[in-house]
C-alpha positions as CSV (number, residue, x, y, z in Angstrom):
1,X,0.0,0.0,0.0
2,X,1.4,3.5,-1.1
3,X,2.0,6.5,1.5
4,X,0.9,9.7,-0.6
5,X,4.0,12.0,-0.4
6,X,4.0,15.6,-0.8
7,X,4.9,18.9,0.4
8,X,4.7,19.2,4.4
9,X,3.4,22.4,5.6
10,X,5.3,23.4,9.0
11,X,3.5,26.5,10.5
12,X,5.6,29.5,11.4
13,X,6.5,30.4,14.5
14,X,4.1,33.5,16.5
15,X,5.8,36.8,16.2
16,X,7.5,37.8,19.4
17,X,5.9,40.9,20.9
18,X,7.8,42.8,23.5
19,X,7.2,42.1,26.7
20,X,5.0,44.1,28.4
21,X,2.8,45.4,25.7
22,X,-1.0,45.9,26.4
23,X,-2.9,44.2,23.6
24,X,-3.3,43.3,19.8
25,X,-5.7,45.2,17.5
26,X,-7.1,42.0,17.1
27,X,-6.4,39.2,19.8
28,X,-4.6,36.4,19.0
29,X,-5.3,32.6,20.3
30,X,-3.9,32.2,23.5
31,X,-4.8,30.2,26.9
32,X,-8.6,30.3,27.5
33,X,-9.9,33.0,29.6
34,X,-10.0,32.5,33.4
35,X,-12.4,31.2,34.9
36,X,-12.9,32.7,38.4
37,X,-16.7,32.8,38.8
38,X,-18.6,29.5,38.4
39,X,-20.3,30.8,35.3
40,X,-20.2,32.6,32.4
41,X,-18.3,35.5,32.1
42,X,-21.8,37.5,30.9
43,X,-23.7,36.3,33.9
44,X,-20.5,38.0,35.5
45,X,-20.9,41.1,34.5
46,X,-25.0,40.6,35.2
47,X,-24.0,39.8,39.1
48,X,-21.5,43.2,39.1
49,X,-24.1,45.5,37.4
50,X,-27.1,44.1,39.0
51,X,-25.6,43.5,42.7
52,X,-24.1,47.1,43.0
53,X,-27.3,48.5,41.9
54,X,-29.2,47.0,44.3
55,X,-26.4,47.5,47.2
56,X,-26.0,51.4,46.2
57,X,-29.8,52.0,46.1
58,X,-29.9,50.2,49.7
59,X,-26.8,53.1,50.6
60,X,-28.6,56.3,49.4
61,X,-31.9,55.5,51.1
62,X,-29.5,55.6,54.1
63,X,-27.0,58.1,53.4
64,X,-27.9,61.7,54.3
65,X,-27.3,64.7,51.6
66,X,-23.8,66.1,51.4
67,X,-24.1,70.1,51.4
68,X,-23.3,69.9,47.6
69,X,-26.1,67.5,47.0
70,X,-28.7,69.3,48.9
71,X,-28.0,72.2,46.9
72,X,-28.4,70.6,43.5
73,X,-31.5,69.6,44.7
74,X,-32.6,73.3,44.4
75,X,-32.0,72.9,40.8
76,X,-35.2,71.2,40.4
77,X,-37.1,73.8,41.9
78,X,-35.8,76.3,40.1
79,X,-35.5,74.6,36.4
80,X,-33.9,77.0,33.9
81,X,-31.3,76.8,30.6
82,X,-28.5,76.6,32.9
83,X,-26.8,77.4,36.2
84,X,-24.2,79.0,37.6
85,X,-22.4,76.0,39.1
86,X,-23.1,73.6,36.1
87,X,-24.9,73.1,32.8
88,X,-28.4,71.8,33.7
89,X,-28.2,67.8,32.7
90,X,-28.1,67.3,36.4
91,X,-31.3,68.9,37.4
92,X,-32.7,66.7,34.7
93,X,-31.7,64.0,36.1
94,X,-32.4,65.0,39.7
95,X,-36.5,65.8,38.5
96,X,-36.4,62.5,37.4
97,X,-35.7,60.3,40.5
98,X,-38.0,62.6,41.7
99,X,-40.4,62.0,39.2
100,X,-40.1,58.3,39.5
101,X,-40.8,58.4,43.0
102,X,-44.1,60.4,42.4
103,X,-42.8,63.3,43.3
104,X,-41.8,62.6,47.2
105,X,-38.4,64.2,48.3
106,X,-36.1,62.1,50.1
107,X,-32.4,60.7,50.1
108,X,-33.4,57.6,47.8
109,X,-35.2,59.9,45.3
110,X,-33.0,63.0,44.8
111,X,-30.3,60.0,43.9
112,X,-32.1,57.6,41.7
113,X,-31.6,59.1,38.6
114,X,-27.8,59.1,39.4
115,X,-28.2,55.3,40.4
116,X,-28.9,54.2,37.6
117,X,-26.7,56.1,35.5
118,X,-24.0,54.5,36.8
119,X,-25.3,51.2,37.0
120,X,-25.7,51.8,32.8
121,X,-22.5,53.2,32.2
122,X,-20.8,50.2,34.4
123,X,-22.6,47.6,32.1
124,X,-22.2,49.7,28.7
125,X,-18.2,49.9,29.4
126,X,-18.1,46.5,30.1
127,X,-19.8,44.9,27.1
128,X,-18.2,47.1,25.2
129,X,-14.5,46.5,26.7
130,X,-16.1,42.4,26.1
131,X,-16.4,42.9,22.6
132,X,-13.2,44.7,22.0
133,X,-10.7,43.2,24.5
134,X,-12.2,40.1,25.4
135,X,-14.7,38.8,27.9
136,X,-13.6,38.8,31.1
137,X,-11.9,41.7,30.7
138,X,-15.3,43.5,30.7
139,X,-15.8,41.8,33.8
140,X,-13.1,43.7,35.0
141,X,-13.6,46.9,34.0
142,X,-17.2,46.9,35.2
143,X,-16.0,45.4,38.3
144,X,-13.5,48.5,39.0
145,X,-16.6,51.0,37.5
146,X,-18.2,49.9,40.7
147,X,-15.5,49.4,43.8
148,X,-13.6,52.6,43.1
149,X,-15.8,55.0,45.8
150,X,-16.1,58.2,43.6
151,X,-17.3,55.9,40.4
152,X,-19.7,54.1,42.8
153,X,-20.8,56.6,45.5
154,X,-19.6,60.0,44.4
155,X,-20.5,59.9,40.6
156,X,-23.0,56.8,41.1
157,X,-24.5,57.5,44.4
158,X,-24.8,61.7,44.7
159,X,-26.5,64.3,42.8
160,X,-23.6,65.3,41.5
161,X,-22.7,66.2,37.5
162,X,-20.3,63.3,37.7
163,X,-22.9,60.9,36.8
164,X,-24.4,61.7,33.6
165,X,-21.5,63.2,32.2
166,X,-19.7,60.0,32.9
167,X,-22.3,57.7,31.2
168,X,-22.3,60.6,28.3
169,X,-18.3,60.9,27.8
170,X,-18.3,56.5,27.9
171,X,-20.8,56.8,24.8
172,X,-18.3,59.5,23.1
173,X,-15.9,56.8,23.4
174,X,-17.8,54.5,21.7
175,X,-18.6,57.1,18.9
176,X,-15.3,57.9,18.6
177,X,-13.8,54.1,18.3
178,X,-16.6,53.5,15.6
179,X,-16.0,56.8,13.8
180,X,-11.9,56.7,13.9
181,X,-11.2,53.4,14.1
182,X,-13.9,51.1,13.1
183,X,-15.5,53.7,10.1
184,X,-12.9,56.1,9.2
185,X,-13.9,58.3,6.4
186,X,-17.7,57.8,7.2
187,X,-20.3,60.8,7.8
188,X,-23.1,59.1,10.2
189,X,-20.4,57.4,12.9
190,X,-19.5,61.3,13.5
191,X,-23.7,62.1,13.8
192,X,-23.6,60.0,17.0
193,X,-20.4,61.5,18.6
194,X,-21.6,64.7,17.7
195,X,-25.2,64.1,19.9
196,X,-23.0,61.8,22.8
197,X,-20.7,64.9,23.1
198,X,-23.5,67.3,23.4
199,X,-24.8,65.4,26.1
200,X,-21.4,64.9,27.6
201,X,-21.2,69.2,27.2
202,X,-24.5,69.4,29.3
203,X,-23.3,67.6,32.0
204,X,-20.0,69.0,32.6
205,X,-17.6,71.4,31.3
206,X,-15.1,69.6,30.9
207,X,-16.7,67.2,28.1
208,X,-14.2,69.7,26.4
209,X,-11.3,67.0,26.8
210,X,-13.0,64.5,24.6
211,X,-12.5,66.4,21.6
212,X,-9.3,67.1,22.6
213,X,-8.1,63.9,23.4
214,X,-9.2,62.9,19.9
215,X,-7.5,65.3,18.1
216,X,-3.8,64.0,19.8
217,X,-5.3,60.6,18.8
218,X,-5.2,62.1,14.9
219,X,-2.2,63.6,14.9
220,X,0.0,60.5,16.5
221,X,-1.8,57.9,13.7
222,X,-0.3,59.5,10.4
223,X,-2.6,57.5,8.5
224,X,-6.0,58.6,10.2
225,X,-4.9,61.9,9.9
226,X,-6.7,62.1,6.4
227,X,-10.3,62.1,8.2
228,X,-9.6,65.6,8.9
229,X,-10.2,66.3,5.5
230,X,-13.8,64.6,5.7
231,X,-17.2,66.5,6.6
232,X,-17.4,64.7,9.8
233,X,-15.4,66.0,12.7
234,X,-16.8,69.2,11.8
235,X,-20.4,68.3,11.4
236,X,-19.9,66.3,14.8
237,X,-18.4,69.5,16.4
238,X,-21.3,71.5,14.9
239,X,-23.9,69.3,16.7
240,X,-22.0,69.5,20.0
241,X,-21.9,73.2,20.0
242,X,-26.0,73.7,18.7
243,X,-26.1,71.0,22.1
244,X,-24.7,73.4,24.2
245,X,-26.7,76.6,23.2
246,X,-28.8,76.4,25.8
247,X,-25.7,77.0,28.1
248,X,-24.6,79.6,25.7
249,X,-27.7,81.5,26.1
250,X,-27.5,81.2,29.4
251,X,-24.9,82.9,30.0
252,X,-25.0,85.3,27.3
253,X,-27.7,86.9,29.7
254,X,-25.8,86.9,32.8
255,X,-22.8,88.4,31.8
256,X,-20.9,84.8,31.5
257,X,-20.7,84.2,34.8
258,X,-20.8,80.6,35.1
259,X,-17.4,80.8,31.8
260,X,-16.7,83.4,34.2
261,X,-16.1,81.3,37.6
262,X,-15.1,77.6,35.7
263,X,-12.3,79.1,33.9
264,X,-11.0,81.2,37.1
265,X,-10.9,77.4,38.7
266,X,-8.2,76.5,35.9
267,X,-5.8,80.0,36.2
268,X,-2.6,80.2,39.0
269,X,0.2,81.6,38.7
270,X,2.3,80.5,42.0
271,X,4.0,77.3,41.3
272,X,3.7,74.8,44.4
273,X,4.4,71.6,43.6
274,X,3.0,70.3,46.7
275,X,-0.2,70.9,45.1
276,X,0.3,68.2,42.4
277,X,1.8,65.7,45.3
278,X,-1.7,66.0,47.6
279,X,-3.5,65.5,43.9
280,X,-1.8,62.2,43.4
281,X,-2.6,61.5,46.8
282,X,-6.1,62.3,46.5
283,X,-6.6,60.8,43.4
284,X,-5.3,57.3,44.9
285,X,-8.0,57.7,47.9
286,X,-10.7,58.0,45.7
287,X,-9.7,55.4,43.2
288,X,-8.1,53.0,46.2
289,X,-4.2,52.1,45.6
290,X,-4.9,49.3,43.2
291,X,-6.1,50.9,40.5
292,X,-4.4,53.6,40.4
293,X,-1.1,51.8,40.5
294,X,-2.9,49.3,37.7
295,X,-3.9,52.7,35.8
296,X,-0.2,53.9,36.2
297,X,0.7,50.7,34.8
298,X,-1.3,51.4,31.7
299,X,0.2,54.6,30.7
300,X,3.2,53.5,31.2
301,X,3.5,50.5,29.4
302,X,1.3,52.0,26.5
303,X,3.8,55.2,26.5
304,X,6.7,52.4,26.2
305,X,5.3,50.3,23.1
306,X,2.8,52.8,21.6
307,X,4.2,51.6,18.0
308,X,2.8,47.9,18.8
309,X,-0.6,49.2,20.0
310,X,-3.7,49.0,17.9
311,X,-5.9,52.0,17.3
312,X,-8.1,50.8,20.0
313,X,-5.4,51.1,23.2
314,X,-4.3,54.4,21.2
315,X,-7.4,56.1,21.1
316,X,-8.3,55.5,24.7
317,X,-4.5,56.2,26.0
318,X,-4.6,59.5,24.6
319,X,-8.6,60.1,25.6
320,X,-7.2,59.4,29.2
321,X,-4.3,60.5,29.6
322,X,-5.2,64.0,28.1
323,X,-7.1,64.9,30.7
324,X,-4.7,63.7,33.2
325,X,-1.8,65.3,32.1
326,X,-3.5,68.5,31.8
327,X,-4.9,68.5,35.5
328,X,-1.8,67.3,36.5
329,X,-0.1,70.6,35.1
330,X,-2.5,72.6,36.4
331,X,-2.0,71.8,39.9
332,X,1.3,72.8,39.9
333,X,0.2,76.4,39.9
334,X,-3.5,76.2,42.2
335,X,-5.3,73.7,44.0
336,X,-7.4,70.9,41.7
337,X,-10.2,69.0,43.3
338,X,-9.2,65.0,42.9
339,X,-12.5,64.2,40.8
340,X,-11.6,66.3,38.2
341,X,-9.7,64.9,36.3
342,X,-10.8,61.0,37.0
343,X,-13.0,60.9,33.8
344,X,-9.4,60.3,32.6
345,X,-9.2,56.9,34.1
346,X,-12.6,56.1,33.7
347,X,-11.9,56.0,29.8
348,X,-8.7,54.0,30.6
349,X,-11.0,51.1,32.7
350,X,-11.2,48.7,29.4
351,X,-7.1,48.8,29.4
352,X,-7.1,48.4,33.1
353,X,-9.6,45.1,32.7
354,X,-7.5,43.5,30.0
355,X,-4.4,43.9,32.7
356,X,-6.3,42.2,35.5
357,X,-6.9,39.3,32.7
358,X,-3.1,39.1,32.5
359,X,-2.5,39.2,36.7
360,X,-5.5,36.9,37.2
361,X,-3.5,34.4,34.6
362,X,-0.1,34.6,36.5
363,X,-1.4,34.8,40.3
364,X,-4.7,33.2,39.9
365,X,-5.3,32.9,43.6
366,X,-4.0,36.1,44.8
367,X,-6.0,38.1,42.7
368,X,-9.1,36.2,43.9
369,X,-8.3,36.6,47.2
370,X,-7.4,40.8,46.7
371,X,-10.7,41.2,44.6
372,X,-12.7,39.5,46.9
373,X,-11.5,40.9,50.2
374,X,-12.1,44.5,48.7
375,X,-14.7,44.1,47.4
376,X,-16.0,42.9,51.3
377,X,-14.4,45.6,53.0
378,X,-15.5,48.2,50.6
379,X,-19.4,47.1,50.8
380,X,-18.4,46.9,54.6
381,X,-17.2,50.1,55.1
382,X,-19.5,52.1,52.5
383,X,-22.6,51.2,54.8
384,X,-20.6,51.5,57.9
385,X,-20.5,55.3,56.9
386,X,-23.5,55.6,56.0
387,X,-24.9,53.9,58.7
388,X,-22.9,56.5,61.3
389,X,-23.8,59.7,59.0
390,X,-27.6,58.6,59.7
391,X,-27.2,57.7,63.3
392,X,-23.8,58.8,65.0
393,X,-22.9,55.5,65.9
394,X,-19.4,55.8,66.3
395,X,-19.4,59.2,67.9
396,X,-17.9,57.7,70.6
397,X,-14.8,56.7,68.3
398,X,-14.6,59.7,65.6
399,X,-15.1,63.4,67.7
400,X,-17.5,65.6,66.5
401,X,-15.2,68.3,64.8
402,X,-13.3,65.5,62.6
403,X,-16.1,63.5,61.7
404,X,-16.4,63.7,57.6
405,X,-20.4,63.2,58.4
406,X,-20.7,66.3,60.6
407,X,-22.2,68.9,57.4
408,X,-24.6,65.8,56.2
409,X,-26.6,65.6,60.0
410,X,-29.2,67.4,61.8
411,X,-30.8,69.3,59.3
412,X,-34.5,67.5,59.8
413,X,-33.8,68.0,63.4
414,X,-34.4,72.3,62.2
415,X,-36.6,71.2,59.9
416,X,-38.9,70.0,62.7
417,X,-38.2,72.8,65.2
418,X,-39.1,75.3,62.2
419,X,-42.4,73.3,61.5
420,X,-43.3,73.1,65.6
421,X,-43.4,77.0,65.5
422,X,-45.4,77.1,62.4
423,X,-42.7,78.7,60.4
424,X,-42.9,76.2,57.6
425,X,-45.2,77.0,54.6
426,X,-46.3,80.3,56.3
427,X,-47.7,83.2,53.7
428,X,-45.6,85.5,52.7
429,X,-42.8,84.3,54.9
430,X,-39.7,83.0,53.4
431,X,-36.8,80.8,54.9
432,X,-32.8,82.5,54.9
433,X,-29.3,81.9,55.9
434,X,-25.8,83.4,55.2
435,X,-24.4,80.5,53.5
436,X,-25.4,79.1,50.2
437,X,-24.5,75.3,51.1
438,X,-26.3,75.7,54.4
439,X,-29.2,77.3,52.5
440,X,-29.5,73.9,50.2
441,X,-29.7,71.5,53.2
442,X,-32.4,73.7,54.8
443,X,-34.3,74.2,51.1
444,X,-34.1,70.2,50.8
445,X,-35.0,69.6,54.2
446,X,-38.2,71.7,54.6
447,X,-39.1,69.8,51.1
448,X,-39.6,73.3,49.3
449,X,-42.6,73.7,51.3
450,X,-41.2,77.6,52.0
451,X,-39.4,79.7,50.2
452,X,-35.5,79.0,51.1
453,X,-32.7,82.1,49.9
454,X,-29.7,82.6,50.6
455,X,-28.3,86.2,52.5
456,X,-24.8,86.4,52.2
457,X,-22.5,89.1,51.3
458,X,-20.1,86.9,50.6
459,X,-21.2,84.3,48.0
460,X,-24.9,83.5,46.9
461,X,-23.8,81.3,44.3
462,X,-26.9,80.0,42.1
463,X,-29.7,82.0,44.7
464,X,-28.1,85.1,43.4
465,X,-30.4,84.0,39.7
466,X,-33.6,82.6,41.0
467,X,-35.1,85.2,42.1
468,X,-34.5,89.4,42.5
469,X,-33.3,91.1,45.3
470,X,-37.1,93.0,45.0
471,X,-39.2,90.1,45.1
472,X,-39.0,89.6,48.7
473,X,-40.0,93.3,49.9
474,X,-42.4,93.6,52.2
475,X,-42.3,89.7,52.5
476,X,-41.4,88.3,56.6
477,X,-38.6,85.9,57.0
478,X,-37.0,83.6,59.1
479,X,-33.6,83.4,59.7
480,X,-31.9,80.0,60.7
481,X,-28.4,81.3,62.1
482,X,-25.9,78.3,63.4
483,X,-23.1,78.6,65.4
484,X,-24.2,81.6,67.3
485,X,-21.8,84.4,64.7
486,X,-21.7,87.4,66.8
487,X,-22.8,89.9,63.6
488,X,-26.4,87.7,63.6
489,X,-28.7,89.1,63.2
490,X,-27.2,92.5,63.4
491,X,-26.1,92.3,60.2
492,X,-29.8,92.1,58.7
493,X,-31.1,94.5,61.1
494,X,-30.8,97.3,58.1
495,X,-32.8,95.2,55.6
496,X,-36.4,94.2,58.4
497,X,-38.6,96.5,59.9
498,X,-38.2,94.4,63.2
499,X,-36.5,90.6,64.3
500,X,-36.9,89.2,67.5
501,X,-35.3,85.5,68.4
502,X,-37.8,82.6,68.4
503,X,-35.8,79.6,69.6
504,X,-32.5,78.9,70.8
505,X,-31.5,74.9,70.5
506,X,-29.2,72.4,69.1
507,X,-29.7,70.7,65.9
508,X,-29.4,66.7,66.5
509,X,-28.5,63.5,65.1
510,X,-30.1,60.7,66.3
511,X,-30.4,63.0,69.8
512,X,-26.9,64.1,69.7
513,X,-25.9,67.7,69.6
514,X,-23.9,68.9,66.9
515,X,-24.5,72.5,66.2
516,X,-26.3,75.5,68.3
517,X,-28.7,77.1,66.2
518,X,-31.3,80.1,67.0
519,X,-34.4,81.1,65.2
520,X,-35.1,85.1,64.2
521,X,-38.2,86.5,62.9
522,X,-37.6,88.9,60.8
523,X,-40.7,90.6,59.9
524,X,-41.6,93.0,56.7
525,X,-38.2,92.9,54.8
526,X,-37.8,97.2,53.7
527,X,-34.8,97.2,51.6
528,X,-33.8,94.6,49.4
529,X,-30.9,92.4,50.1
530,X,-28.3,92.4,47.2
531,X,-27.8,88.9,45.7
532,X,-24.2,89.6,44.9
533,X,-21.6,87.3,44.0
534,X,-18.1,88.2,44.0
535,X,-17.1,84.1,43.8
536,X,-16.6,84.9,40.4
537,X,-14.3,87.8,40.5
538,X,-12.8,86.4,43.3
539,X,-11.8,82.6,41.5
């Protein structure tokens, strides 16, 4: 019997990468994924998304309103183009948690909107990061979306702009990978970054990055730099900016003020490097240590073989590291608040994941055992605050004038004292304070049910727009003054026809004293207060 003879074919050998490069444009075969939950890696990322969203939702029905948060509730009483503070995204989002809940203000509905924002960006990134980089590297990235605490409790679980300009800049991304990478050269790809941005613009200012970001992408990929000469980066800037009119308009008729007071936030000129140190340290206490050593790791590596990247990694790289960079610069020269420039490593998370694929292959067990136990002690701890911002519960451990709970308590305590003298919803009477934060726990504890302004001479802040000095003449009010100030009430003596104390007492948490407060009626308001803000100027 004959053996048929013939050429052999002997396969070639894999080209060697260098070591320590992120990943292939398109991922080669290689050992099967692990395998650290008993199921699929989909029903994974189900568990993540799902199981935060119901823990979270459990958290802000217990956590008490930071000052910021009880302001921005304000923004749904007053709904208009914009604010001073931010573009107006968030009150839209804060009317409709409210909504949701019929209507009924509390901790759980002022944050519901924001909930579920992040819950949706946690489970866009990672099927998206699943399609592009591999399975359980979504798993990863969602995973990190929701243990690093600003991503889960500051964006995810406060009324704050964070959260829908997060889940807006995560679907630029994904317009931008389709329109650069996946469609160059094609019009509609750039329709949908053009809307995504918008949104991203009327969220936060600085959805501004984005673009940017991109255009380093351009110019350090010679050969997508011909999409510049196509209609759509400028048709999808177009879009973005007839988006952002009604910010635009906004302040076009009041003198710019909220341009005014962002880009003051951006301007030093006294260079302190110690600045930039406390960022970095900041930074890692709201990301935890892990990931932003892992997110370090990143930049680095992809700095170090950007020539074997593939568009993917690069677009991202320079999307994140943008933004980072240009915070980091910026606090050489004035203070930057840590959250500002995390969108940066948000858009890095699918890199991040695809790392953690790479650990979790070399040391299998100890990367179970360090995802578990944070994930435990985070959970753990997240409740433990909140638990102790609603009840004091470890007053006994953390004093009074350290504890990071102390502005979130009491305020229902005033709330009741205000509504046992009948001061609450009382004609013609309206409810004030000299500080605008202050003012915004007050306004979200008495529900709206009164009138709630702020009196300062300092820094009104977004009270200086919702109403006019000369609405309130003639009008009584009540002031709420804490901390007995020596120049209160004397200071409003000028402006009322008479004021006269009502109640002297403490405001409460869970019947511990935390703050002396006194009630004045201030009855017939003659002159009108001026609603000045010199924030700006002074930024």
């Amino acid at each position: 019997m004959s053996r048929a003879t013939g050429p052999i074919s002997v396969p070639s050998p894999p080209t060697p990468k260098p070591p320590g490069a992120l990943i292939s444009q398109t991922p080669e075969p290689g050992p099967a994924e692990p395998q650290w939950w008993p199921f699929s890696a989909r029903l994974a990322l189900v568990a993540i998304v799902v199981g935060s969203l119901v823990l979270r939702l459990a958290w802000v029905a217990l956590m008490p309103p930071s000052k910021d948060e009880a302001y921005h509730y304000l923004y749904s009483v007053y709904p208009t183009w914009s604010y001073f503070d931010h573009p107006p995204m968030m009150m839209l989002v804060v009317r409709l948690g409210l909504e949701l809940c019929g209507g009924c203000v509390s901790f759980f509905s002022l944050r519901l909107g924001f909930v579920l924002l992040i819950a949706a960006t946690s489970w866009v990134l990672g099927r998206w990061t699943a399609r592009r980089f591999g399975e359980w590297a979504g798993v990863y990235a969602a995973l990190w979306c929701n243990l690093a605490p600003f991503f889960s409790l500051g964006a995810g679980g406060q009324a704050m702009p964070d959260g829908p300009f997060y889940f807006f800049a995560v679907l630029t991304m994904l317009a931008l990978t389709r329109a650069l990478v996946d469609a160059p050269g094609q019009t509609l790809p750039w329709v949908w970054v053009g809307l995504a941005w918008a949104c991203a613009l009327l969220s936060k200012y600085h959805a501004v990055f984005l673009p940017a970001g991109a255009v380093v992408y351009v110019l350090l990929t010679p050969d997508t730099r011909r999409v510049l000469l196509t209609p759509g980066p400028y048709l999808a800037v177009l879009i973005g900016f007839l988006g952002f009119t009604p910010v635009l308009y906004w302040n076009a008729t009041h003198d710019w003020a909220s341009f005014a007071f962002q880009s003051g936030r951006a301007v030093g000129t006294e260079f302190r490097p110690d600045h930039a140190g406390r960022l970095l340290l900041r930074e890692m206490a709201y990301l935890t240590p892990a990931l932003w050593v892992a997110v370090l790791v990143v930049i680095i590596g992809g700095v170090r073989y950007w020539r074997t990247l593939g568009r993917e990694e690069r677009l991202l790289l320079c999307l994140g590291v943008f933004t980072l960079a240009f915070f980091l610069s910026v606090s050489f020269l004035r203070r930057v608040s840590p959250h500002w420039p995390l969108i940066g490593v948000l858009l890095l998370l699918p890199l991040v994941g695809k790392r953690c694929v790479e650990w979790y292959r070399r040391w299998p067990r100890t990367t179970r055992i360090v995802t578990t136990a944070w994930t435990v002690g985070f959970v753990a701890l997240a409740f433990v605050f909140a638990i102790h911002a609603r009840t004091g519960v470890l007053s006994d451990v953390v004093p009074l004038k350290d504890d990071p709970a102390r502005e979130q308590c009491g305020w229902e305590s005033i709330a009741d004292r205000l509504d046992a003298h009948g001061l609450v919803g009382k004609p013609n009477t309206f409810i004030f304070c000299n500080e605008f934060h202050e003012a915004g726990q007050l306004g979200f504890a008495v529900a709206n049910r009164s009138p709630v302004l702020c009196y300062s001479h300092f820094d009104t802040r977004g009270f200086a727009y919702w109403s006019r000095p000369e609405d309130w003449l003639g009008q009584d009010g009540v002031l709420v003054a804490l901390d007995n100030l020596p120049w209160e009430p004397l200071g409003y003596a000028p402006f009322f026809a008479r004021i006269e104390l009502v109640d002297e007492f403490w405001m409460t948490r869970n019947g511990q004293p935390i703050r002396p407060v006194r009630i004045f009626y201030c009855t017939n308001q003659i002159r009108p207060f001026p609603f000045t803000n010199p924030a700006a100027a002074r930024q």
